[in-house]
C-alpha positions, -999 to +999 in steps of 0.1 A: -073+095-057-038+086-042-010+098-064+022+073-069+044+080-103+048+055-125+023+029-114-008+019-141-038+018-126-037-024-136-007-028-111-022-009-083-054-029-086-039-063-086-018-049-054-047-042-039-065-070-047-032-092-031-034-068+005-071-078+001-064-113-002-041-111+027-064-098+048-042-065+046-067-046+035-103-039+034-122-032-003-154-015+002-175-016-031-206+018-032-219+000-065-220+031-077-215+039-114-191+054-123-172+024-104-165+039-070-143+015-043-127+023-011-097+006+006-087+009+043-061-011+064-076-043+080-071-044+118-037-067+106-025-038+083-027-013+113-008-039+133+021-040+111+025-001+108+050+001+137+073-023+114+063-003+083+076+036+101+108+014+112+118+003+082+108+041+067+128+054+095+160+032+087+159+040+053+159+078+061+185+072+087+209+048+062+202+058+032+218+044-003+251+045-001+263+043-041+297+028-037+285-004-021+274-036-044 
């Protein structure tokens, strides 16, 4: 299972569930019990990963600065 602090596990569904709906993502459902569900990025979430490692690279390159806003 992916690992990201402070998120329930209500938010990340519901995010998922909004990739999903945006055709982001792909949900793949075993029907399995217990519940067991794969995502994977949609051909249009692989397209948008060059923008995705730019804006992780600006951020990296500029980050915060504290005395501005």
């Amino acid at each position: 299972m992916l690992d990201i602090p402070d998120i329930s596990q209500k938010m990340l569904k519901q995010h998922l569930r909004e990739l999903e709906s945006d055709g982001l993502v792909h949900r793949r459902d075993y029907q399995e019990q217990p519940t067991r569900v794969e995502y994977s990025l949609s051909a249009a979430g692989r397209g948008l990963m060059p923008l995705i490692m730019a804006v992780r690279d600006f951020s990296r390159d500029y980050p915060e600065d504290p005395s501005v806003g």
